[in-house]
Structures are given as C-alpha cells and as structure tokens.
N, C-alpha and C positions, 0 to 999 in steps of 0.2 A: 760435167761437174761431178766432182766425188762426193758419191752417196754414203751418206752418216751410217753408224754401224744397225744392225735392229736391235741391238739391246737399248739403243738410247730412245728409240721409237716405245719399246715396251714401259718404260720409267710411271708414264703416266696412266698405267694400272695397277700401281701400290696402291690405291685407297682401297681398292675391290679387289686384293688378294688377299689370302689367309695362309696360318702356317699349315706346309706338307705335314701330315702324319709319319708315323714309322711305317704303317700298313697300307697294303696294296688296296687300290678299290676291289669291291666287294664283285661277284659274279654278277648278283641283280641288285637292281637298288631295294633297299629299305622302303616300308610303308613309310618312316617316321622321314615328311621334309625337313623337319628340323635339324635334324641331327648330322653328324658329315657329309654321310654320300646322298643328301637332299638335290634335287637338282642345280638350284642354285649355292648349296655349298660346296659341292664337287667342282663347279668353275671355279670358285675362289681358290680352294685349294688344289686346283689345277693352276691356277695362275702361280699361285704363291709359288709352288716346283719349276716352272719355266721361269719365274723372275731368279729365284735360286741356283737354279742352272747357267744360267746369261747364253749354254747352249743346250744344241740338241745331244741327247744320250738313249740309249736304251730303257733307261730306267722311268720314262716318262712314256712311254708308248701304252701300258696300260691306264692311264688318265686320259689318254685320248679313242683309247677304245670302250671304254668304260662312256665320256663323253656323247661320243655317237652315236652311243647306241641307248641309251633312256634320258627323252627329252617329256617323258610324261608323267603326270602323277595320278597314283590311285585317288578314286575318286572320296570327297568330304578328307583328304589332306594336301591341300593347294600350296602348291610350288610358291617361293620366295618369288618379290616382283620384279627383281631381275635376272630370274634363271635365264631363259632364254638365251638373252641377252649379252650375259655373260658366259652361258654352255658357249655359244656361235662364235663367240672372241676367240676363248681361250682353245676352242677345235682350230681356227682359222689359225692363228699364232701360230700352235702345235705344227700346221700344218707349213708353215712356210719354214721355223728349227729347221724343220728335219729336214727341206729340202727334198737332195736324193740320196738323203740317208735311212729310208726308211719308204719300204715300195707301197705304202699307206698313206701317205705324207699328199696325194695329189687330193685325194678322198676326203683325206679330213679338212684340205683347205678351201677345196668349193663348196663341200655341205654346210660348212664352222661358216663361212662368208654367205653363204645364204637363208641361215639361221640369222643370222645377224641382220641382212639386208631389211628380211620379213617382219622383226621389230621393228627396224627403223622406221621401216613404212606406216607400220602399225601405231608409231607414237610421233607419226605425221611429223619427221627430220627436225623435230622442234631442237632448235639450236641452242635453247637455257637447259638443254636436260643434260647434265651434267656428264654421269654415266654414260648414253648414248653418242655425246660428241669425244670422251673419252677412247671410246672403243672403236668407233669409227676411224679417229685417229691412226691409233696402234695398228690396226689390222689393215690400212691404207699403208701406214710405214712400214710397217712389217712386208710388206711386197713390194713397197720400191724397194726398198735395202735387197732385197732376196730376188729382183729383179725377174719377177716371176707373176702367172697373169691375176688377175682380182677379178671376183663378180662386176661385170658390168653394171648392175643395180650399185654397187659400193662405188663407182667410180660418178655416178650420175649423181649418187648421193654428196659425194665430194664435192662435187664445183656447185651443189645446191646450198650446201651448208657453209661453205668456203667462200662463195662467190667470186670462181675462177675458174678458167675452164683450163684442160690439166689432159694431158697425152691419151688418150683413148685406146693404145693401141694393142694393151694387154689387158683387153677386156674379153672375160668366157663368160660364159653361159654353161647351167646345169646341163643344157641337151647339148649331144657332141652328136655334130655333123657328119655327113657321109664323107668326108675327107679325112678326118680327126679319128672314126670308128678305126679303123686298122693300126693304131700306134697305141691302142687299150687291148690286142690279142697278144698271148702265147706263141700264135701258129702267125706264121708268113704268109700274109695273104691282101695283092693290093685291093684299093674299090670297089673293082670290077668282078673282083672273085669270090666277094663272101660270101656273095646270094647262092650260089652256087655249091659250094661248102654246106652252108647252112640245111637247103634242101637234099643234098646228101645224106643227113645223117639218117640211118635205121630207126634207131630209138628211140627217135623223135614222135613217131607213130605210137611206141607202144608208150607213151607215158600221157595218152588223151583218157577221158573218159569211154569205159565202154556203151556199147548202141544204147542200151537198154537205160541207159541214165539220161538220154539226150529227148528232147520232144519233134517229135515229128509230123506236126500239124503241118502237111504241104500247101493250103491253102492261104495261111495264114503267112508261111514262106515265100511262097509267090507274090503275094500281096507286096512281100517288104521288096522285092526285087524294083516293083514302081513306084516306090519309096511310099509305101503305106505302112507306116511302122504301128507296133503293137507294143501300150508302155505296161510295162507290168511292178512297177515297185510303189508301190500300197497306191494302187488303183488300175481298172480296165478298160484302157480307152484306148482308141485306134485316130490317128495324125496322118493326114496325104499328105505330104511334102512335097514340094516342085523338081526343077531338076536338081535338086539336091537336095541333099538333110541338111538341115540347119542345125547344127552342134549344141548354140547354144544358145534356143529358144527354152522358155519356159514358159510351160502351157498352165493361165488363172492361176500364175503368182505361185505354184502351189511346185515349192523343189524337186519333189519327189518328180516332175517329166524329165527333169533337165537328167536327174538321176537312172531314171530308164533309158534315155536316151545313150547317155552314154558309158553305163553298164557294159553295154552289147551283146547283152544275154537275147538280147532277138537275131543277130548276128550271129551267132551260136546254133542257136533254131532251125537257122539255114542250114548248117550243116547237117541237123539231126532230120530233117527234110532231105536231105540230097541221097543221105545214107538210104533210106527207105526209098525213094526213088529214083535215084540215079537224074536228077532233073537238071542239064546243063547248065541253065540259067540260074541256079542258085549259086554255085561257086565264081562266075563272074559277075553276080552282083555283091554277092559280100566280097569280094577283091573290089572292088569298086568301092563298096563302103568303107573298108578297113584304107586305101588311099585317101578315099574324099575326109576323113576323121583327121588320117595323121596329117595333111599338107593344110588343113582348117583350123588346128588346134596344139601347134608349138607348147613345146611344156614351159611354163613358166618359170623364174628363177626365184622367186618369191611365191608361198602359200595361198592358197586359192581356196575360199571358204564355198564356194560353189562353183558348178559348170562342170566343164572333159576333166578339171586337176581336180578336182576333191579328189581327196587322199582315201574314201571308203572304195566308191569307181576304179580309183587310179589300182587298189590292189586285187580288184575283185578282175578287171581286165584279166590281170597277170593270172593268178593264180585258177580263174573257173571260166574266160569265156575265151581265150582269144589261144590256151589252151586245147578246146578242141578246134575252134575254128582253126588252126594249123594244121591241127593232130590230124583231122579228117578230110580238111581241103587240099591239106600240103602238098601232094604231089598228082593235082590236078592240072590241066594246062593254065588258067588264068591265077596258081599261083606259082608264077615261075619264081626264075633265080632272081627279078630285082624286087620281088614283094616279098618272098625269104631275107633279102638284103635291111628293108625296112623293118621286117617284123625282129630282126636283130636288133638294128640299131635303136627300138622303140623299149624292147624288151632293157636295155642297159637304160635309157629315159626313166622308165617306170625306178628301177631301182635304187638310181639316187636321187631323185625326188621322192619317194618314199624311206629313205635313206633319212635324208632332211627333214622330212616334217609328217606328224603322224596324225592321229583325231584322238579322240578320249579314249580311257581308259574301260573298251566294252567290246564290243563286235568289230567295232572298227580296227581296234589295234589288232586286234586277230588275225582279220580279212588284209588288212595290209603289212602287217608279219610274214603272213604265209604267201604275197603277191612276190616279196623283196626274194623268199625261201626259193618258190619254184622259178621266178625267172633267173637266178642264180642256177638254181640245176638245170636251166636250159640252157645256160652261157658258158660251157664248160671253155671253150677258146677265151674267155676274158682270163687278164691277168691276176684280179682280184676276185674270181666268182667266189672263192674259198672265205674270202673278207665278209660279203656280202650274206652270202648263208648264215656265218655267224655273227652276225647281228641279230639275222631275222632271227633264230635259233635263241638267241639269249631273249629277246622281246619277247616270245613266245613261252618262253622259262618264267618269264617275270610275272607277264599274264595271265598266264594257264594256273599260276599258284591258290588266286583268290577268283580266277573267272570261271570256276566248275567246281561245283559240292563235292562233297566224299564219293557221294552216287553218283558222279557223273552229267550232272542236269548243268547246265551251262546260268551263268547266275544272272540273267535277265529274265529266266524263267518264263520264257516265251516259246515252245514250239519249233516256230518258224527263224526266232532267233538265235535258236539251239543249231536248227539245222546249216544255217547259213555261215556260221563261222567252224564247225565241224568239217562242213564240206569243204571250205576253203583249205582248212588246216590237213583235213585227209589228202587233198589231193599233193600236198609237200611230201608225204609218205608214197602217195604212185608214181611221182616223180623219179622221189631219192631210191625207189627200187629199181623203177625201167633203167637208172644211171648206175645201181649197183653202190649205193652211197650210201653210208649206214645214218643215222640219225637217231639220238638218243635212247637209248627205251623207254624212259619214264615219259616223254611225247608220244612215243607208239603205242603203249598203252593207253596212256589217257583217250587218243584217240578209237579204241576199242571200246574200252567204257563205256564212252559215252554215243556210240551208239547202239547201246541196249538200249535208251530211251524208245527209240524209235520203235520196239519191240510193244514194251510191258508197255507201253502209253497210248498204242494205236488201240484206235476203236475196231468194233469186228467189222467196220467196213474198210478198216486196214488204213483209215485219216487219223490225224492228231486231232486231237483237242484244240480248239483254235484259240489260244486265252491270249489276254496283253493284246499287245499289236501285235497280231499273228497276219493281219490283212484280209482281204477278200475274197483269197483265193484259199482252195483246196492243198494242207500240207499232208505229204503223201511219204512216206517215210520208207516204202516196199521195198521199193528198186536202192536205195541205198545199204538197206540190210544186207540185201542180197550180196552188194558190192562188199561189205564189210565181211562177212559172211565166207566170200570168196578169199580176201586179202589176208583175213588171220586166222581161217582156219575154223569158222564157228558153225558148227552144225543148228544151232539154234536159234542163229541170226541168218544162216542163210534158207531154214525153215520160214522164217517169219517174211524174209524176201524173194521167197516164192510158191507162199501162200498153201506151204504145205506139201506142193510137191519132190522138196528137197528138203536133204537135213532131218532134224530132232525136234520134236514137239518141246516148248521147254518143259521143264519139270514144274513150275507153279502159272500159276493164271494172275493172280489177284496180287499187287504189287505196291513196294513202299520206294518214297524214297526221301529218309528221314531229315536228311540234311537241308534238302531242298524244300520239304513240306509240303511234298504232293504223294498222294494215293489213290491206288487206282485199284476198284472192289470189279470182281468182275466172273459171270458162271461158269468160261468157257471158251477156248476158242474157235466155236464155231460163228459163222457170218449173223445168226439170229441170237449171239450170247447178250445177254443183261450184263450191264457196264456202267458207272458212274467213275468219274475222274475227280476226286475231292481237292481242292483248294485249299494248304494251311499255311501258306510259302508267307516269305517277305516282300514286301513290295517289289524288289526286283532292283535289279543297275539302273536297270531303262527301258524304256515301253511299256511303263506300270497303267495300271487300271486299280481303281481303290475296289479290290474284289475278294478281300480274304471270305473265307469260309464257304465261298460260292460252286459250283459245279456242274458236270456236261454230263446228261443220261444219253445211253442208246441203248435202244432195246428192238428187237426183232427187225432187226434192219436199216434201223430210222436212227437220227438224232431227234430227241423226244422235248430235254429239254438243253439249252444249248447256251455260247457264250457269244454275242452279237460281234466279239473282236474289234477291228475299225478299218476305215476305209481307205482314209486318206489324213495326210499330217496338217491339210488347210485348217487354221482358227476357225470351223465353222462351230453352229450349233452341234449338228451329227455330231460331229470329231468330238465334242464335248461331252456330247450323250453318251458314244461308244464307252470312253474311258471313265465315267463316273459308277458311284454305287447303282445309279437308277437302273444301267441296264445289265444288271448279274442278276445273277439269283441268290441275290442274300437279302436281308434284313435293314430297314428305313426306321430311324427315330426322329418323331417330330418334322419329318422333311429333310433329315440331318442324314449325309452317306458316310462311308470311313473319310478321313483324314488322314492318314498317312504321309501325304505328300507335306505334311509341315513337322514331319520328325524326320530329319535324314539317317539317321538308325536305320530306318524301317528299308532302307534298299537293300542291304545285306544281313540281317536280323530282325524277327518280330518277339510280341513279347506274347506269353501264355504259353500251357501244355497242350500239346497233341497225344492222341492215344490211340494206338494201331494193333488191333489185334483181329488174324485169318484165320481161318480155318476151313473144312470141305462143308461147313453146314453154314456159316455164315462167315460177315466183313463186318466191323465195327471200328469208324474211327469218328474221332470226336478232336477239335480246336476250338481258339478263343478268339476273339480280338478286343484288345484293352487299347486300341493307340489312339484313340479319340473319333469326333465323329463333328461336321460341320454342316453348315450350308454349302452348297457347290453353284453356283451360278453359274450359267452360259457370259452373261453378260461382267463379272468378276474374273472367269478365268480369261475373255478373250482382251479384257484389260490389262491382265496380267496383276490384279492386284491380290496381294498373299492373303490368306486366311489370317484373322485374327480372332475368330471366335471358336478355338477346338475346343469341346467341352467333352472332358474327361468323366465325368459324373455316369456314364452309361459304359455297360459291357456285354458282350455276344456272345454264347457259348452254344455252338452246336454238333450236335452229334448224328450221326448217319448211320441206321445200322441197315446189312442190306444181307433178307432172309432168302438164300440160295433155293433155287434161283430164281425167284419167283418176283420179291417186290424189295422197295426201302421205306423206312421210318425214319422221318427228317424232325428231330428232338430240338427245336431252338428256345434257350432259356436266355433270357434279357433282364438285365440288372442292374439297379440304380432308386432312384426313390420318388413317388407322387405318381400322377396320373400321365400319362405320353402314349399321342398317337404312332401306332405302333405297323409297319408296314412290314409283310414280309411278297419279295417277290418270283416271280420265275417265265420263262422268258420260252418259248414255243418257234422254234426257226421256222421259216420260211419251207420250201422243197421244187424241185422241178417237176413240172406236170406232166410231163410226156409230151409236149407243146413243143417245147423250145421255150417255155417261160418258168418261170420263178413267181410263185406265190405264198399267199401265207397261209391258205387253208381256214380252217372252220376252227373256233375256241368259244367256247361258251363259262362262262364266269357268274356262279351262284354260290352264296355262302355254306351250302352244303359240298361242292366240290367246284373246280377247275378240270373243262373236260376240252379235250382236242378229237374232233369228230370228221377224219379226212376218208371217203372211203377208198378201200383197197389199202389203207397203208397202217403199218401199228398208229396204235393212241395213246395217251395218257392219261388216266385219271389220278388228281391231287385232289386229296379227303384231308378236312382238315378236321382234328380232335374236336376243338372248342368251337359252338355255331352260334353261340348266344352273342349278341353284338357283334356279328363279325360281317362286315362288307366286303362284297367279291365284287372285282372291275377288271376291262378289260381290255386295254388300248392297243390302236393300230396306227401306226402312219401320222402321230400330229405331230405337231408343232409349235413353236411358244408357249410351253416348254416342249422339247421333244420327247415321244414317249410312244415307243411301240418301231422300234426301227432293228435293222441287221445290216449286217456286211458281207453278203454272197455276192462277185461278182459287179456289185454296186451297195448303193443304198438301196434299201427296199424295206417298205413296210412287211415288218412284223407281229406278234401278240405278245405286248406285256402284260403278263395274268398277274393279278395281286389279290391277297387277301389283308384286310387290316384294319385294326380295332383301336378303341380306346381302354389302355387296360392301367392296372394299378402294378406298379413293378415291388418286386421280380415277378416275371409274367413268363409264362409260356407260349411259343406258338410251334404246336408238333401236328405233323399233317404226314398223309399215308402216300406213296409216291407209286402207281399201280402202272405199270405197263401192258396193253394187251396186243395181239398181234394181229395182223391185219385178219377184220370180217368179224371181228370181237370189239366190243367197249365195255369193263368188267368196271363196276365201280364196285368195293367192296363195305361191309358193314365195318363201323369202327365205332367203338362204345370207349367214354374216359371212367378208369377205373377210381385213380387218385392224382391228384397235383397239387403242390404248394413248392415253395423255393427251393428244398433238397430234394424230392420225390418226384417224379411223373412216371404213372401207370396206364395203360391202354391197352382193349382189346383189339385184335383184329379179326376177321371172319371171313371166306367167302369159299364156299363150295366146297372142297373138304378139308379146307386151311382154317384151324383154329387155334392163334395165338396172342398169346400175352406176354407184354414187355411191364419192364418196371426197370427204368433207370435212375440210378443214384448220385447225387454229385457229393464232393469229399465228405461232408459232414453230415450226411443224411445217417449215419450207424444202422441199425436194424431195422428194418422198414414191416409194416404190415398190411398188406394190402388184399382185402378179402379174406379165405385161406392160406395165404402166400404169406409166410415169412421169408426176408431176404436180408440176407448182408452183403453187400459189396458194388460193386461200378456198375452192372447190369445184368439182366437177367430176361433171358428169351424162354417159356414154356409153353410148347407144340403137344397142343393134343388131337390134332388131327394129323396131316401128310408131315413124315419124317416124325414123328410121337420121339417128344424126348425135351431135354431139358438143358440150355448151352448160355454161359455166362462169360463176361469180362470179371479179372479180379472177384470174383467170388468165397467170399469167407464161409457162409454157410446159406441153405437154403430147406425148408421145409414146406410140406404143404400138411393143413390141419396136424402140424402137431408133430409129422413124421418127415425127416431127412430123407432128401431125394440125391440123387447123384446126379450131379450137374459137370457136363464137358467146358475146362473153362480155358479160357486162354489170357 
C-alpha cells in the first residue's frame, strides 16, 4: 500500500505550533519560560518551522539542537505543561525530515521518541488528552511515511490507544545491541573486534583518577568480593548479599541504598584496594560485578524516577566510578577484550539516556552533564562523540551560570555538595586533556575557582564544615587540592593538598565569600589554629537546613562546637531534627525556628546585611535573618503539611567578633515587641575515644556558663553576659521530641547545650565563646558594662587579657560607656596582651575626654 506523504501526518500539529522567529535559538535557554525560547515555546515554534518547511533543510538543525539539549527549567520558573511533550514531538518529527540528510537526524529521533514515550506514560495513554493523542499520532506517521524504526514504547502505545495491533518490526530501543554497536563507529571494526580495540588504547589509563584520590580500605574490598557491600550515600551500612547483588533492592524504604548500590562507587574502591595491594581477587570480582549489573539492568526507554536508571547514578557511573574502575583494572586479565566490548557499548547507553532525560536543575544536572562530557571523550570511534560533548558542554554552560556564586561556592551551599558536582565536572577536564581536547576556558576556570573552597574552608584538621546535608561521613577536601593543584598549576592549592609539604602557604588565613555568605575567621594554619566557619548564606538550591546565622568552632584540634548535618533522607523524626533550627547553633523564639522554607526567594537570595571585616589582630562579621520564623513539627513535616503560621514580627541579628587568637564574642540582638521565650542554642559533637567508638563525652549546663569537660582533649567554655533569669539545660539522645542527636557515622546521641530566658524584646543574648587546649578548662571573667537596643558593652578578663567591647548597631550615634566614648559599628579596647585599640567603621573614639587611635577596618 502506498504510504501518504509525512507532511499530511504533521497537519495535526497546527494547534500546538507557533510562528518561527527571524532569530536563531539562543546558545542557552533563558531563565524566563515564558518567553520564546521557554521549553515548551521553543517546541511550538520548532513545530511552527517544520510545518513551514513541509521539509527537511538546513536552516532547522539549530531548533533541534537547541531542542535536545534543555529539556530543564531553572528552578521557582516552571516549564509550560506541555513542554516535554511537545520538546519529544517536535525532536522526533525533526528527526525523521531530515532522514539521512543530516548525520544527527538518528539522535534526535530516538531521544525526540522517548521524551515523548515517557509523558505518555506518565499521563497513563489517557486517550481524551488531546495533545498527547495528537503527537502520538504525528510522530507514529511521521515514521511510517519515513519508513524508518520508532521507540518500541510508541508502537506499544499505538495499538493501546488505537486498539490494533500494528507491525512491530521497526521497533528500537535507546540501548543498541552488540550487533547494532559497529554501524555507530568511525573506524571498521566487526563484533568481535571492538573489545579488543577498546582495551588497546593508551590513554585510556592516563584519563583515570590518580592513587591518591581513590580509597583503599582492603578490608572492606574484600568484603565486597563476597558480595558484602558497603552503602555510603547518606548513610553507613553494610548488606550480605547471596550469590548475587541484587540491583534493585531497597533497603527500609529509604532510596538512598538503591542509590549506593548502584552508584558503584564501592566498585571503584576495589580498585583503589587492588592498587595498594595488588590483590587478584579484587579485579575479578568487580569484572564480575560490572557483568552481573549490566545483564540485570537493561536501560530503559522511558525515565526511571528510581533504581540502576536514575539519571543522578546513571551520570555519576560515567563520569567518577566506572572511570577508574577501567582506568585501573583495564588491562588486568579478568578484564579482557569482551568486558572492554561491554564497558563501550554501555558507555554510548549512558549517553543517550542521559541525552533524553535529566533531574532538576542542581547537582544532578551537573553530575549527569559531565557523565554525557567524559563518556563522550571516552568514545572517540563513535560517529557523533563530537554531538554528544556538545550538549553536555552547553548543559553545563547553562548550569554553571546561576549553579556557583561569584566566589566560586556551588549554590546548594553544602560542602559535600559542592564537592560532588566539582568532582564530577573536573574530571571532564582530565579527560578532555589525557585526549588533548580543548574545552572551553570559562569551564576550566570555573572549575579552578571553585576549588579554592576546599582550601580557605577546611578546618585545621584539613575536613569541611559539615553544614546542610553534608551526611555522616568525614568531607576531606586534601587530596583534591592537591589534584587541582597539580592540574592548573597552583602552588597554594597544591600546599593545602599536601598539607604543607608542597607549594605556597596562601597569603591570608581568615576568609570571605561574599556572594555565597559564608565566612570563615581563622588564627592560622596550623593543625591547633582557632577557627569558626560563620553561616550568613541563603537557604540554598537544596539540602537546606533552616540555619542562618549558625556556625562550626574548632579549636586546638577538636571540633568544639559543631553542625549535626544528617544522616539519612527517611521521613524519620532524626532526619527532621537534623534539618530544623533546633539542632544549629542559633537562636529559638517562643519554640519558633527560621522559616525559610515558606519563601522560595530564600534558595537563592536572603534578606538583611552582612559585614566582614579582617585583620591580623582580629575577624568581625555580623548577619541578620528577617525571613520569618514558625513552629517545625516532626509530626507536620512528615505529613507534609505547609506552614501557615510564619510570623514576621521577630528578627536576629548577630554578630561574631573573634579576638586573635585567642577567643569569640557571639553578640545576638532579637527584635520585635512584648515578652518571648527566648532560646539560644549550641551543639557539642560527639568524638572517637581511642575505642573504636563514638561518644559524646562530658557537658555540664549552669546559668553561669556551658562547660564541655572531656579529658586529654580541648574544651569549651560558653559565658554568657546576662545570668539574671537565665536557665542553662542540657540534652542527650531523646526523643519525642528529638533533642541532643548528630550524624558521625550514624545517629548518635549528642549534647544540645542551651541557654534561655524570658525577656522583653529587643533583648540581648551575648555569651563569651572560650576554647581551651587539652589539660586546661579556662572559664573566663565576663562583666556587662551597658545594653539596651542600640548599645551592648562587655568586659572580658582572664589572666593577662583585659578587654572591652562595645558594639553599636546603625542608629546608636555616640555611645558612652564608662570612660569610653564611641562612634561607629564597634569597638575592641585591649589593655592587657596585644595593648591597643581596633574597631569596625569607626568615626571617633575617646577615653576620659582624649582621642585614642583606633586600627579600623
């Protein structure tokens, strides 16, 4: 029978086209989905140029590469509700035009066809939905006419919605077969040969990570040989498995196993295991694992919100684990030429399934940006690796615009989720070098940048900060420096990554990073420096914790006081406790923590001033938080039901100044009107005993101070200014409500130390923040000189340190306190160790009567 032409097929896509423009799509899409190149306006007016055309031309190739490559929107600006939908049409359509007039044309019509599929599934083949039986149509015709194959999901969908069953025979699938792999190279090479080819190349080795970045726990690698696997994505547990791993078990409900599991960052481990001891049985057991995965777990032709396809795993595979396991096992015996054969054919899998469908607009688009990047630089025999780069290249352009601050801080503002998409994205840079591929600069830079974090943010026992969801485990930033260090040349990244025996000391210590609204005050970099990590960020993308103004001490070796982070993503109690105000160290009204999470502003923007100002004698910064403040229920959050009572009526200003190098004064002034119970808290981590265990140690809670008393190790003493009505408590380890927990390793009871009063606002609560070193407990004398709404004055005292502060907020003007007259933001005067006199903003300053000279910054 003679098949109608495909323009008469396309007809019945005039409702859902719009007029072409004169101009080409844009390089990256626009934040604004409204406007043309919106995800679902760029279909229409992709459509509207193919109905215009009736064929294929040139002049349409950039709407289908534009098409394929941003099918995501920034986040708080949601895609029209039939982007998708109509992106997957109008790629598929494109794709059948051009036929083989266009060596792209195969790519855009199974990804365009499986965008598509994955709606329809998703709006369950409803046959009244206008739109979706529309498209279906079209892009069904569109491939008879063109006699060319279609997603088997679209043809299954056909005789569903049709109720007929209809020639099966040009049915594909996103995974291409090991019969299929040799008619997508370059080079001439049948079945039999590619494995072989494959494990051939040189260069293949140098684009793994080096030793020093791998772990090589042999124990724990051995372990996985008998299938005793170790899950590590936000939680620490250990699974026997029988004769096989099971793919896609998910251990108490809780996604994060399914996600460690097939991660195969423990599969990785083997390698860094084998390298350190050469142990045979670790390379034939992960050749064994990387078979039993792929013959288990077929990629799917349609989106997979969980299991082996999630699109985070699917690019984190590519780009960080499966990476060295080649790099290092590759030319072992158990991985010959036909597991080389697979690790190809699996490597093209990853990429147009990542190709096709991505996750939000965060770590994830990164992580599977830079999966599509490096398995591309590994596919140099594919015909289109060059296509596929640049996708991942523009996704990562589009990205990286609004996913990293001016400084460089990745905008989840998490640590560990800084580092996780950094590493991902660097290793597209070791790649495109071992291949000798240049790659933008403005990406090679950024990836520079940003990892100076890892520097100025490490504590002096060389860990991050563990804030947000940073997890349970230890983030260790060394060995990456080092690497970055090496890679671009930086004497003071590759000091910091290895700990001082290489390289340049940097030139400052004490660090800002304004954009982001984190600061880090700090005396030194030696392993016993005094360090605070200040909090004045915005909520974050994702993995927020309601914790502005809060912060992480370490002092003489200890983290002193610390951020509980979280453990695991289950709706438990914990998981609610971790991310709530209750377990940081800031400030409680009435029982009320921040609120945040009911202004979505607050992910990418907060509101109030910060104020940063260093110097060799002291650190002073100070932030606010105005964005409201709520009840937080365990039992409301794991309902899911939204907050409706944010009450705006109260605000937090606090300030940190920290007197080098010795102590801090933590200045919190609370604002609003009447009487309110007033919490401020602070949080005492746990530590390992020399055991092999994890406890919490000794805390004692009196309205005169908050003392941590472990011996052999630093302490801390917290003196609070005000003791008149002030109650001091001290919780460990409960429950209903939770209160006194962390996240080392596990959950583990911890000490939540709190002081907290009933006060008349605006109120103060300023407390002295004393570190001592281990075989010492220094509580120091602290006397209040003055306080009301604009003023707080305080002495401090102990042994041959005798100082006075007096800080000002804007409308305080001249202040007098004692002999001290003062104009400006603050004022530090040492008349004991370091004698002298050092201010913020400082207009004038006298004592009895005569102008002193004051060092101000």
């Amino acid at each position: 029978m003679r098949r109608k032409p495909m323009k008469s097929y396309l007809e019945i896509l005039k409702p859902y086209a719009a007029t072409p423009p004169a101009e080409q799509p844009p390089r990256v899409m626009p934040q604004d989905q409204s406007g043309r190149w919106g995800i679902e306006n760029a279909a229409r007016v992709a459509l509207g140029a193919v109905l215009e055309a009736g064929e294929w031309h040139g002049e349409l190739t950039p709407y289908a590469e534009y098409l394929i490559t941003f099918i995501t929107p920034e986040r708080n600006h949601p895609a029209g509700p039939d982007a998708l939908i109509l992106n997957g049409t109008a790629l598929a359509v494109m794709g059948y035009l051009a036929g083989d007039g266009h060596p792209d044309a195969a790519i855009w019509r199974v990804v365009g066809c499986a965008r598509l599929a994955t709606e329809a599934h998703r709006r369950r083949a409803d046959i009244q939905d206008r739109v979706l039986t529309a498209c279906i149509a079209a892009v069904t015709g569109a491939a008879s006419a063109a006699d060319a194959p279609i997603l088997a999901d679209l043809l299954t969908l056909d005789e569903r919605m049709n109720g007929r069953l209809i020639d099966q025979s040009r049915a594909e699938r996103l995974e291409v077969t090991e019969a299929e792999y040799p008619g997508h190279l370059s080079v001439m090479l049948t079945p039999a040969e590619v494995g072989a080819h494959m494990r051939a190349r040189a260069w293949q080795s140098a684009a793994r990570n080096p030793e020093y970045l791998l772990n090589n726990d042999l124990d724990e690698a051995l372990a996985a040989c008998d299938n005793l696997v170790a899950l590590r994505a936000h939680m620490h547990v250990r699974h026997q498995f029988g004769r096989d791993v099971e793919w896609h078990m998910r251990l108490f409900d809780d996604i994060e196993s399914t996600v460690g599991l097939n991660s195969h960052r423990w599969i990785r481990d083997m390698a860094g295991a084998w390298v350190a001891s050469s142990d045979t049985r670790l390379p034939e057991a992960a050749a064994r694992h990387i078979r039993s995965w792929y013959n288990a777990c077929p990629m799917p032709n349609h989106k997979q919100p969980s299991g082996p396809w999630r699109t985070l795993e699917t690019g984190n595979r590519m780009c960080n684990q499966w990476l060295d396991v080649f790099g290092w096992f590759g030319q072992t015996e158990p991985f010959n030429a036909e597991l080389h054969a697979l690790y190809a054919r699996s490597r093209y899998d990853h990429m147009r399934y990542l190709t096709a469908y991505c996750g939000g607009p965060n770590n994830w688009y990164q992580v599977e940006s830079s999966g599509i990047a490096v398995a591309a630089l590994l596919s140099p025999e594919l015909k289109n690796w060059e296509t596929y780069l640049s996708i991942a290249m523009r996704r990562l352009e589009w990205i990286n615009r609004f996913a990293y601050y001016d400084d460089g801080f990745q905008f989840e503002l998490t640590p560990g989720y800084h580092m996780y998409p950094t590493y991902s994205m660097f290793n597209v840079v070791r790649v495109a070098r071992a291949r000798g591929v240049a790659l933008p600069e403005e990406f090679v830079r950024l990836m520079e940048k940003a990892h100076e974090m890892y520097l100025y943010a490490a504590q002096p026992d060389r860990t991050l900060p563990r804030l947000n969801d940073n997890g349970p485990g230890i983030v260790d930033g060394t060995a990456h420096l080092r690497d970055a260090g090496e890679m671009f040349g930086r004497d003071d990244l590759l000091w910091g990554g290895t700990h001082g025996s290489a390289g340049r000391e940097p030139d400052h210590a004490s660090h800002a990073w304004p954009s982001a609204g984190y600061y880090c005050q700090r005396s030194g970099w030696d392993e016993r420096a005094r360090y605070l990590f200040f909090d004045a960020a915005p909520w974050g993308a994702s993995h927020q914790h309601e914790d502005k103004l809060t912060f992480v001490l370490h002092a003489y070796g200890r983290t002193l006081l610390g951020d509980p982070s979280i453990y695991s993503y289950a709706k438990t109690e914990l998981t609610h406790y971790f991310r709530s105000s209750r377990s940081h160290n800031v400030v409680m009204i009435d029982g009320m923590g921040q609120a945040r999470r009911a202004r979505p502003e607050s992910m990418f923007s907060t509101e109030g001033r910060v104020e940063w100002a260093s110097c060799d004698a002291f650190d002073f910064v100070s932030g606010e938080y105005l964005e409201g403040w709520a009840p937080d229920t365990f039992a409301d959050w794991a309902a899911g039901r939204p907050d409706t009572s944010v009450d705006n009526a109260f605000t937090h200003r606090r300030a940190v100044w920290f007197v080098k190098s010795d102590y801090w004064v933590v200045f919190d002034l609370i604002t609003g009107d009447g009487v309110h119970a007033l919490e401020q808290l602070f949080h005492v981590p746990p530590f390992a005993d020399g055991s092999g265990s994890i406890v919490p140690g000794d805390v004692s809670a009196a309205p005169d101070a908050i003392l941590s008393n472990d011996a052999g190790r630093a302490n801390i003493a917290i003196v609070p200014v005000d003791r008149d009505g002030l109650n001091a408590d001290a919780f460990r380890g409960e429950t209903s409500p939770a209160r006194g927990w962390y996240s080392m390793g596990g959950e583990l009871p911890s000490w939540e130390a709190s002081f907290s009063a009933e006060r008349t606002l605006p109120a103060r609560m300023d407390a002295v923040l004393w570190p001592s070193p281990a075989g010492t407990i220094t509580v120091p004398e602290v006397e209040r000189l003055h306080v009301d709404a604009r003023t707080t004055a305080l002495r401090v005292w102990c042994g041959d340190i005798d100082d006075t502060f007096i800080v000002c907020e804007d409308d305080a003007g001249k202040v007098t306190v004692g002999e001290i007259e003062f104009d400006g933001r603050a004022l530090l005067l040492r008349r004991g160790r370091g004698e002298g006199a050092f201010g913020v903003t400082v207009r004038s300053a006298s004592i009895d009567g005569r102008a002193i000279s004051v060092e101000s910054r």
